[in-house]
C-alpha positions as YAML, in Angstrom:
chain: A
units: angstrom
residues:
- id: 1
  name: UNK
  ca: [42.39, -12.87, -18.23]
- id: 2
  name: UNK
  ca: [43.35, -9.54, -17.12]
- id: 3
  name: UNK
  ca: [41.56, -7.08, -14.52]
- id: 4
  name: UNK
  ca: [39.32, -5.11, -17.45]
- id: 5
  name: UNK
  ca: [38.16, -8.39, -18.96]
- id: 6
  name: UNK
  ca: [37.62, -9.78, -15.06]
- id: 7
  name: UNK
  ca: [35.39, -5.92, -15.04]
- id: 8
  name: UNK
  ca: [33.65, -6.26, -17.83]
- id: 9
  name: UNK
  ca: [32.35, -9.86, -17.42]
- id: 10
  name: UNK
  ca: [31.30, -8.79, -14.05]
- id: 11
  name: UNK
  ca: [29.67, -5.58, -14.92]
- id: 12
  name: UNK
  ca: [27.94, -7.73, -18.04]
- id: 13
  name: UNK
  ca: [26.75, -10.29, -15.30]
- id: 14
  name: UNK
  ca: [25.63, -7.69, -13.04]
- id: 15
  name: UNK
  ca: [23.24, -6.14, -16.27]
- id: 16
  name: UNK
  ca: [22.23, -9.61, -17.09]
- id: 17
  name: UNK
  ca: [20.84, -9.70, -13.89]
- id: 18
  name: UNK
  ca: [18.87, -6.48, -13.57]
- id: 19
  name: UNK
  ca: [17.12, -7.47, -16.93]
- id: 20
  name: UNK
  ca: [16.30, -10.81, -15.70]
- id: 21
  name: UNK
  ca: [14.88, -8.77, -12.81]
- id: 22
  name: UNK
  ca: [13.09, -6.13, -14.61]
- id: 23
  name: UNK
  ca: [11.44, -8.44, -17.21]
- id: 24
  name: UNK
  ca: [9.98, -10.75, -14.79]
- id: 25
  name: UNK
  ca: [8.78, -7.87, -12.53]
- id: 26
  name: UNK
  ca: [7.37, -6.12, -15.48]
- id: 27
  name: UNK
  ca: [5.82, -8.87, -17.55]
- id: 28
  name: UNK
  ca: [2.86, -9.51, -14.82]
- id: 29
  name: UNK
  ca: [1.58, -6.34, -16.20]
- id: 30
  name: UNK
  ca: [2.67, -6.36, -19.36]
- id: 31
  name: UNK
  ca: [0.07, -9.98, -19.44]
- id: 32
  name: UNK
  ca: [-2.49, -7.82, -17.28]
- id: 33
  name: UNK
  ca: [-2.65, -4.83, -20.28]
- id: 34
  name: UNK
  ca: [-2.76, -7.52, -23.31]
- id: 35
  name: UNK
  ca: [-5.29, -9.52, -21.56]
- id: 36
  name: UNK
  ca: [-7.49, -6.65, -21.50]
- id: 37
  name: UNK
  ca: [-7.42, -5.71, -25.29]
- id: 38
  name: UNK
  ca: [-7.80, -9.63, -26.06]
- id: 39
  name: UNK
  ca: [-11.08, -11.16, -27.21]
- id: 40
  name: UNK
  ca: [-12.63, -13.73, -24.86]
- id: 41
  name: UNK
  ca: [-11.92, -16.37, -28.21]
- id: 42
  name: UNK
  ca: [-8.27, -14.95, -27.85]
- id: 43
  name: UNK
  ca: [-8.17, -15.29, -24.18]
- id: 44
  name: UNK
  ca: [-9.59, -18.45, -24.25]
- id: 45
  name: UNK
  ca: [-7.14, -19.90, -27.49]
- id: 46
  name: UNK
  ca: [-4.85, -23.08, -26.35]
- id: 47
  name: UNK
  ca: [-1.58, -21.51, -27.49]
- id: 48
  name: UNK
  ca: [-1.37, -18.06, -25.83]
- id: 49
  name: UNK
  ca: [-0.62, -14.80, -27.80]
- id: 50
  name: UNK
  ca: [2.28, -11.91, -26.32]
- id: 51
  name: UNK
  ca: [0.03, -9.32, -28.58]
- id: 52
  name: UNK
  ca: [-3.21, -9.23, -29.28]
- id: 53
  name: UNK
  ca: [-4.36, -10.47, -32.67]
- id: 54
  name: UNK
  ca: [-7.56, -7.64, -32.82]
- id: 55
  name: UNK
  ca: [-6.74, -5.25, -29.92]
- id: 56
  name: UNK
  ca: [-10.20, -4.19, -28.35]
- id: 57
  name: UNK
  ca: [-11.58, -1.99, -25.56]
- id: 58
  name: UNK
  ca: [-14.95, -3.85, -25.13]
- id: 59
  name: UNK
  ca: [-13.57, -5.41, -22.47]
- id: 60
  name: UNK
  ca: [-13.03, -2.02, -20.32]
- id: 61
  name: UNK
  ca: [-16.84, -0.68, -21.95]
- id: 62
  name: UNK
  ca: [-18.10, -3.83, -20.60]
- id: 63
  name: UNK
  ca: [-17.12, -3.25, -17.39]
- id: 64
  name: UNK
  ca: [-18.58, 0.30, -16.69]
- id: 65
  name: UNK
  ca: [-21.83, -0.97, -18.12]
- id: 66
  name: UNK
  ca: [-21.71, -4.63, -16.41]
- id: 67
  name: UNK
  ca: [-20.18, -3.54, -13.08]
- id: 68
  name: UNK
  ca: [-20.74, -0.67, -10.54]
- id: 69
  name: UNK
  ca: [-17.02, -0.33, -10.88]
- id: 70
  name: UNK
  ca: [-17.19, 3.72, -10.69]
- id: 71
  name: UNK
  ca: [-18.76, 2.88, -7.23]
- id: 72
  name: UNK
  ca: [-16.16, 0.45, -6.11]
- id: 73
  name: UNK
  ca: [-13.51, 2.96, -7.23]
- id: 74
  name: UNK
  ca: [-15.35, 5.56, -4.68]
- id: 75
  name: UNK
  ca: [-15.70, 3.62, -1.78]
- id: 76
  name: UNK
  ca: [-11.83, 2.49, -1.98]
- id: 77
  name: UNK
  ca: [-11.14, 5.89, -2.28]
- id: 78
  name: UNK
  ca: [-12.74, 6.88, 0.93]
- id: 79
  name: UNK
  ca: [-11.90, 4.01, 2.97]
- id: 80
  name: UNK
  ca: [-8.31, 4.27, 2.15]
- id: 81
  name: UNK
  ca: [-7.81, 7.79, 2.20]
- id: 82
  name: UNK
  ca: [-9.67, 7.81, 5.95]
- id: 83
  name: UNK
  ca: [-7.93, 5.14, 7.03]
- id: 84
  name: UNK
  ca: [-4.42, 6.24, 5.65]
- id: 85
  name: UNK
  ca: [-4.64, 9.69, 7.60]
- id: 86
  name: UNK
  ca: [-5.43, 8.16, 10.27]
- id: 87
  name: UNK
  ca: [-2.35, 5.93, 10.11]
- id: 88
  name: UNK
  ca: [-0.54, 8.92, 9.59]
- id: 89
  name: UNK
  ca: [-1.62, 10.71, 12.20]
- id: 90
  name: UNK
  ca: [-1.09, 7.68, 14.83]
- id: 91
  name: UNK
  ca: [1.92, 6.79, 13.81]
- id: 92
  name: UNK
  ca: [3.33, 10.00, 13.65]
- id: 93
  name: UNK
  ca: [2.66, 10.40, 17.37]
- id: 94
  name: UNK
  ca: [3.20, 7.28, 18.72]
- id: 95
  name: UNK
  ca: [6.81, 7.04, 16.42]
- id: 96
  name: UNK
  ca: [7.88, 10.39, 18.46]
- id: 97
  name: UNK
  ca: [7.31, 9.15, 22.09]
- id: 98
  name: UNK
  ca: [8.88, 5.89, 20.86]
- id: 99
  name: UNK
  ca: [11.58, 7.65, 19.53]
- id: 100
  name: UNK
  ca: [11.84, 10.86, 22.34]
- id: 101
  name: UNK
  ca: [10.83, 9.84, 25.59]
- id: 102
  name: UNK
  ca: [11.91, 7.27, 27.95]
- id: 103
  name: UNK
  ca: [9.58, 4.99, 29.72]
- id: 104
  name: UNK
  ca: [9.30, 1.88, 31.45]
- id: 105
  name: UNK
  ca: [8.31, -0.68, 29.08]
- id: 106
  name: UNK
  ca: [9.55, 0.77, 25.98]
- id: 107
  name: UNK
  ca: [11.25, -2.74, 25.06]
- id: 108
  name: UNK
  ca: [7.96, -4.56, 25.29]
- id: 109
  name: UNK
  ca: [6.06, -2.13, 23.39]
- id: 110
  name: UNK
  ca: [8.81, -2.81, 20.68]
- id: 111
  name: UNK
  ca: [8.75, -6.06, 20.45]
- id: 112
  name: UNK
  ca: [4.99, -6.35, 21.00]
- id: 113
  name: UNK
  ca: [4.60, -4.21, 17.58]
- id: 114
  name: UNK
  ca: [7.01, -6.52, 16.28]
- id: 115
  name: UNK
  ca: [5.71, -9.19, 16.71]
- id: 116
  name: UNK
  ca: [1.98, -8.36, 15.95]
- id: 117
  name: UNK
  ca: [3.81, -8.04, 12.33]
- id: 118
  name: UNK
  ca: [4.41, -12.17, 12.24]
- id: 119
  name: UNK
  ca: [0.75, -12.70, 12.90]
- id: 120
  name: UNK
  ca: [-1.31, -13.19, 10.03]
- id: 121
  name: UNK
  ca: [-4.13, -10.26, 10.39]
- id: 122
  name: UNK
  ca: [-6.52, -13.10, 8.82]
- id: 123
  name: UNK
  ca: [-6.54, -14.78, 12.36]
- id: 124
  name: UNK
  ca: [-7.38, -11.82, 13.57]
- id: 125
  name: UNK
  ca: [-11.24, -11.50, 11.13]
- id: 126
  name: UNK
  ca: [-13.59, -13.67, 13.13]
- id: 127
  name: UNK
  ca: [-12.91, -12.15, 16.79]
- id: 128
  name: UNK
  ca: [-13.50, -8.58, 14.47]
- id: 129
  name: UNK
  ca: [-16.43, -9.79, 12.93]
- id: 130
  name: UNK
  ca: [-17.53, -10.85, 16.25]
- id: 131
  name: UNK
  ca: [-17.05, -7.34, 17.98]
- id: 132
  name: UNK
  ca: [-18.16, -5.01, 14.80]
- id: 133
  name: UNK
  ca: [-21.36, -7.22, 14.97]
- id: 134
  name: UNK
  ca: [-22.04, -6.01, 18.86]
- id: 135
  name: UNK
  ca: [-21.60, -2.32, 18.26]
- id: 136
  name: UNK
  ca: [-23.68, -2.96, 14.81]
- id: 137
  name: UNK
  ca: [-20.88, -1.74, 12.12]
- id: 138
  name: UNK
  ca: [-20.55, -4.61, 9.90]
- id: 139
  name: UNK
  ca: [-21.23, -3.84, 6.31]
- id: 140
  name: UNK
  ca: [-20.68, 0.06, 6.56]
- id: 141
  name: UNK
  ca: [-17.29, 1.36, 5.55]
- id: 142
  name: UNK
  ca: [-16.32, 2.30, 9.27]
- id: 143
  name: UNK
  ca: [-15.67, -1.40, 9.53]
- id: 144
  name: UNK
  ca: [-13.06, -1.30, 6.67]
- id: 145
  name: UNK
  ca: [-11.62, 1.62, 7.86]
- id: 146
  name: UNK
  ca: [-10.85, 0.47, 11.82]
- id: 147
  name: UNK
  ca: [-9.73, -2.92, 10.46]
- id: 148
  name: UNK
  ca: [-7.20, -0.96, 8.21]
- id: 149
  name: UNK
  ca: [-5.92, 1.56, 10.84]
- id: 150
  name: UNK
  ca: [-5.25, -1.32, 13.15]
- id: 151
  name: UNK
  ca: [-3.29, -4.01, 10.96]
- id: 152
  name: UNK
  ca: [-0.95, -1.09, 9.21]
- id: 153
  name: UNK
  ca: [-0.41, 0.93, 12.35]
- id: 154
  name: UNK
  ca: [1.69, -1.12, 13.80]
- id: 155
  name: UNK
  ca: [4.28, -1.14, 10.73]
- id: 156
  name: UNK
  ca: [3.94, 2.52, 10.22]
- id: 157
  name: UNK
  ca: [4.80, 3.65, 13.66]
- id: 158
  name: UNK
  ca: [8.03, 1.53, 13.90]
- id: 159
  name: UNK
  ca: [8.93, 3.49, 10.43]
- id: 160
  name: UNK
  ca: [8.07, 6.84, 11.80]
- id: 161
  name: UNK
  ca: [10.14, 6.60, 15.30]
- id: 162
  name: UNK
  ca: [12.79, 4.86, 13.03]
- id: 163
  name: UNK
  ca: [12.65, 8.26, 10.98]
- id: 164
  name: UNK
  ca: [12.20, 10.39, 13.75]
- id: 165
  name: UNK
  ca: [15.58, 8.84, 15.53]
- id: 166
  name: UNK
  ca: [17.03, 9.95, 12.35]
- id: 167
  name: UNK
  ca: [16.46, 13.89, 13.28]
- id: 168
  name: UNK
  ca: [19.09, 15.12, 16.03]
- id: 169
  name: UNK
  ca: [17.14, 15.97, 19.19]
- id: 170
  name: UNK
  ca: [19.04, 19.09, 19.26]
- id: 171
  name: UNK
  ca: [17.37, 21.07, 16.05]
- id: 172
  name: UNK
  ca: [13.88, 20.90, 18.63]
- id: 173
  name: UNK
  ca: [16.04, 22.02, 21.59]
- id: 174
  name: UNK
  ca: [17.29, 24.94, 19.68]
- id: 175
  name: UNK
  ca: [13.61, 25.58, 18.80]
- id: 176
  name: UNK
  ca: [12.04, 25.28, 22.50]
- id: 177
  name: UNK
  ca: [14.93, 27.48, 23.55]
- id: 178
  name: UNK
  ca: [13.63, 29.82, 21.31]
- id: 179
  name: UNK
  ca: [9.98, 29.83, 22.58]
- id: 180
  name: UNK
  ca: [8.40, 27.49, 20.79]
- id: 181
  name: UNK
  ca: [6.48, 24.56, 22.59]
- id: 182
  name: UNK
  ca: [7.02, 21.29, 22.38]
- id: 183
  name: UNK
  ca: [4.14, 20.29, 20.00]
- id: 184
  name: UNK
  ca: [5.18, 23.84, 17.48]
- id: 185
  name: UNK
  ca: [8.88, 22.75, 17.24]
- id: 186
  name: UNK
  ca: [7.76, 19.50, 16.06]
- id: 187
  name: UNK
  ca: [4.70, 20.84, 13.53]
- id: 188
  name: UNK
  ca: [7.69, 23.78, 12.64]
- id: 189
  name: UNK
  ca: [10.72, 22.14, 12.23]
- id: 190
  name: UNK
  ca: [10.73, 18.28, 12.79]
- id: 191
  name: UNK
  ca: [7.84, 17.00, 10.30]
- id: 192
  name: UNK
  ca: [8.96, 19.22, 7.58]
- id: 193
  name: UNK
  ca: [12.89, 18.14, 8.01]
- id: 194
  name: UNK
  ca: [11.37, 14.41, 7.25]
- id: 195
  name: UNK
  ca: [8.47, 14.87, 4.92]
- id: 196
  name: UNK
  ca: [9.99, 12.51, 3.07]
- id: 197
  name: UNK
  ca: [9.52, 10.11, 5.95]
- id: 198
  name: UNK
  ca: [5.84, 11.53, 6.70]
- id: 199
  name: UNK
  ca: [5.27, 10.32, 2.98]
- id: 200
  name: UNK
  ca: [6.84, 7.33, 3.05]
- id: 201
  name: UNK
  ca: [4.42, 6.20, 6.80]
- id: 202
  name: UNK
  ca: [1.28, 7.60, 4.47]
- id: 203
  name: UNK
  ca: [2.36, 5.66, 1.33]
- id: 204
  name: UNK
  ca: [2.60, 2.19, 3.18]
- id: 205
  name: UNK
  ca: [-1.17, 3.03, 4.20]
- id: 206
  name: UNK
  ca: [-2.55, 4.10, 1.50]
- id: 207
  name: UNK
  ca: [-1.45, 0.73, -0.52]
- id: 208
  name: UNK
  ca: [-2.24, -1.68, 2.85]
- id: 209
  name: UNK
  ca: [-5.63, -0.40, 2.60]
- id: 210
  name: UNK
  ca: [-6.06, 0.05, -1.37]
- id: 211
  name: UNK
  ca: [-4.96, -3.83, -1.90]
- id: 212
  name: UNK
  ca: [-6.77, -5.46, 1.10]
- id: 213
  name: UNK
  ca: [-9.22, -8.21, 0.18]
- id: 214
  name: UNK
  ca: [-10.22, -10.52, 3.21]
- id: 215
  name: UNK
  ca: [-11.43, -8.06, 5.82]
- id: 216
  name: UNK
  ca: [-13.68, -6.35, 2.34]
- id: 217
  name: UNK
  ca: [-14.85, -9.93, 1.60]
- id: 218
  name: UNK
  ca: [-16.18, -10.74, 4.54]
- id: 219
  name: UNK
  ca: [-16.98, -7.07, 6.66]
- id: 220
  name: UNK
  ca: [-18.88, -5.45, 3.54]
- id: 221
  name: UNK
  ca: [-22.04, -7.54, 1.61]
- id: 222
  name: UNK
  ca: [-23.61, -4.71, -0.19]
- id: 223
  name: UNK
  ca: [-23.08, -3.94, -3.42]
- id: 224
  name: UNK
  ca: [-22.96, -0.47, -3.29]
- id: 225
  name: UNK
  ca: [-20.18, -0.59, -0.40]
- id: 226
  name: UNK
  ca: [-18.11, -2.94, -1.86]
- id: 227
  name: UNK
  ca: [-13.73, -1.96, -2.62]
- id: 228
  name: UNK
  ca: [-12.31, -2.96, -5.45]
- id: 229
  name: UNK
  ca: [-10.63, -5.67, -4.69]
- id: 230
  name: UNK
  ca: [-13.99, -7.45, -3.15]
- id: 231
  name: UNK
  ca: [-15.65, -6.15, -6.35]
- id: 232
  name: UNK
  ca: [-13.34, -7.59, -8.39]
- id: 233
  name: UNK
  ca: [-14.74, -11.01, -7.10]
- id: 234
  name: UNK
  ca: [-17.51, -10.70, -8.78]
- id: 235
  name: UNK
  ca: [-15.89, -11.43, -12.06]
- id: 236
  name: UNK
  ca: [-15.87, -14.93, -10.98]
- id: 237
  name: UNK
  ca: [-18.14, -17.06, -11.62]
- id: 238
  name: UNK
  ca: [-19.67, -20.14, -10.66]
- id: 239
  name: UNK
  ca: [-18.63, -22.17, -13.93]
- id: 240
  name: UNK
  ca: [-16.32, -19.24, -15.72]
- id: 241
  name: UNK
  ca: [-14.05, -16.39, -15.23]
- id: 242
  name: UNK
  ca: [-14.38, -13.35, -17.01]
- id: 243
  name: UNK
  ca: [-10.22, -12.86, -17.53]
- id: 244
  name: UNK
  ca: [-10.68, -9.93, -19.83]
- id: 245
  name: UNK
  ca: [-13.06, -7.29, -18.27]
- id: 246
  name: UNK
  ca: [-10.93, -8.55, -14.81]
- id: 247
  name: UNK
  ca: [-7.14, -7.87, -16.58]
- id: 248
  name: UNK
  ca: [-9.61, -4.19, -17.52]
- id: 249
  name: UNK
  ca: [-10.59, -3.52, -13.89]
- id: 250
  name: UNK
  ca: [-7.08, -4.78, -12.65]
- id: 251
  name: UNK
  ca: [-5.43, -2.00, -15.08]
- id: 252
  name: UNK
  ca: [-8.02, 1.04, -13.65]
- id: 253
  name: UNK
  ca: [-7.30, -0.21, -10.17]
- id: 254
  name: UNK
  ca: [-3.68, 0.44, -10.63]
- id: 255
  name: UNK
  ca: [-3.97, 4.24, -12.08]
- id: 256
  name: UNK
  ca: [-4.19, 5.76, -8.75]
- id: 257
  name: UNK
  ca: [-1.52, 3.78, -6.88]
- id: 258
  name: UNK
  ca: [0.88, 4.39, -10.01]
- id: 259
  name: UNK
  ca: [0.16, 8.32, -10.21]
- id: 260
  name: UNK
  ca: [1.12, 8.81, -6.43]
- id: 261
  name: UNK
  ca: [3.84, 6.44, -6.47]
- id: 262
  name: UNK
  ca: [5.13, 8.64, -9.78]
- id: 263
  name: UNK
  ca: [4.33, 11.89, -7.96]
- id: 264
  name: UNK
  ca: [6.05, 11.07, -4.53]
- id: 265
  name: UNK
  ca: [8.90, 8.53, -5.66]
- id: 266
  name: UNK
  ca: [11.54, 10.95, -4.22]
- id: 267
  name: UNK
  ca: [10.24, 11.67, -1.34]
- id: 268
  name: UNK
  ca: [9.73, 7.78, -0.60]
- id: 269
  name: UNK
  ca: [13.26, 6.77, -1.88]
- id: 270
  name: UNK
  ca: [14.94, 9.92, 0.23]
- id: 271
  name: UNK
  ca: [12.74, 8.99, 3.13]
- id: 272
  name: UNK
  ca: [13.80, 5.32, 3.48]
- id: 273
  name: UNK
  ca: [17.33, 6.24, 2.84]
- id: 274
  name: UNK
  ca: [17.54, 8.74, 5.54]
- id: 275
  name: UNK
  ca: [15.35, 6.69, 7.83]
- id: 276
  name: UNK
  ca: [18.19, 4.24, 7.96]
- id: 277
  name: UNK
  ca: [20.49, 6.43, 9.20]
- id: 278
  name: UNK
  ca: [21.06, 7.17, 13.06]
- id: 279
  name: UNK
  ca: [22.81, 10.74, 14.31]
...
């Protein structure tokens, strides 16, 4: 076998592999999409069906009439936005001293952040529950929104100073020198040089917060403040599941985190590229 036919069975193998990939990344919502333009007889059938026999949208008229789902939608809207700039905004200062200055106890703050990562933020719910309770914020969305900030800060502000180590220190030097402060040669020059790193930090938040379940489950017991994803509970019931107007929810609950990752792909792939470097 020569060096071409050694190159082409590798390149075939390599292709082989990125379809085995793609199919079984994309066929979870390929199933989600035909599940919700089945019938509940069709859902229900022994032998399942890869396309829908009589493809129907009663499931997703079902539930806006069944569900306060344009209310769930809301309230995950507002909780995650809130709490997402406020990741942003956290982690965008605390990554620059992390990544700027020089203190004692850098290290440990390091590998406390770290660390907090290995913890499962489920261990952290009844101590939460505990403390929202005593300052009476349990079931409002201010709950959901400090619960959020704390278990994706961490994360975000090791990826911010990891982008802003990226930037030479030099490009704010030149800036100060020429009579900006501190805090304008960072606004002016820094965050736009790694907006693709400022939309990566925001991006991590945004889908921490949108996908969360536990802390909505058991911070939130109204109806009308109920996320998504605790909402979606409610299509499960004591002796059946509802798998087609859920697969219909699951499919609207994914519009908003597809059209921003669509909209600010590039900025995220450029940002964790350039992140990874270190001038």
């Amino acid at each position: 076998m020569n060096a071409r036919s050694k190159k082409i069975m590798v390149n075939v193998f390599k292709y082989v592999l990125l379809l085995v990939f793609l199919v079984s990344t994309l066929f979870p919502f390929y199933w989600l999409f035909i599940t919700s333009l089945k019938t509940k007889i069709e859902i229900h059938q022994l032998v399942p069906t890869f396309f829908p026999k009589l493809p129907t949208l009663q499931n997703y008229i079902n539930m806006i009439k069944v569900t306060h789902f344009d209310i769930y939608i809301k309230n995950s809207l507002i909780v995650t936005m809130t709490s997402s700039v406020l990741v942003l905004v956290i982690s965008l200062m605390g990554g620059y001293a992390l990544a700027r200055y020089k203190f004692k106890g850098k290290g440990f703050v390091f590998i406390f952040l770290i660390c907090s990562q290995m913890i499962p933020m489920i261990t952290a719910i009844i101590p939460m529950f505990i403390m929202y309770s005593k300052i009476g914020i349990i079931n409002k969305p201010v709950a959901l929104i400090l619960s959020y900030t704390v278990s994706n800060v961490p994360f975000c502000l090791i990826t911010a100073s990891t982008f802003y180590s990226g930037i030479p220190v030099t490009l704010e030097e030149a800036a100060m020198i020429d009579g900006c402060s501190r805090f304008e040669a960072v606004r002016r020059i820094i965050l736009p040089t790694m907006l693709p790193g400022v939309v990566a930090v925001f991006v991590f938040g945004f889908t921490g917060a949108w996908n969360e379940l536990f802390y909505a489950v058991m911070m939130i017991s109204s109806e009308s403040r109920r996320t998504i994803p605790s909402g979606l509970m409610n299509f499960v019931q004591k002796y059946d599941i509802d798998w087609g107007q859920m697969s219909a929810a699951g499919m609207v609950t994914l519009i908003p985190v597809t059209i921003m990752f669509f909209t600010v792909q590039k900025y995220i792939v450029s940002g964790l590229t350039s992140g990874a470097v270190k001038e």
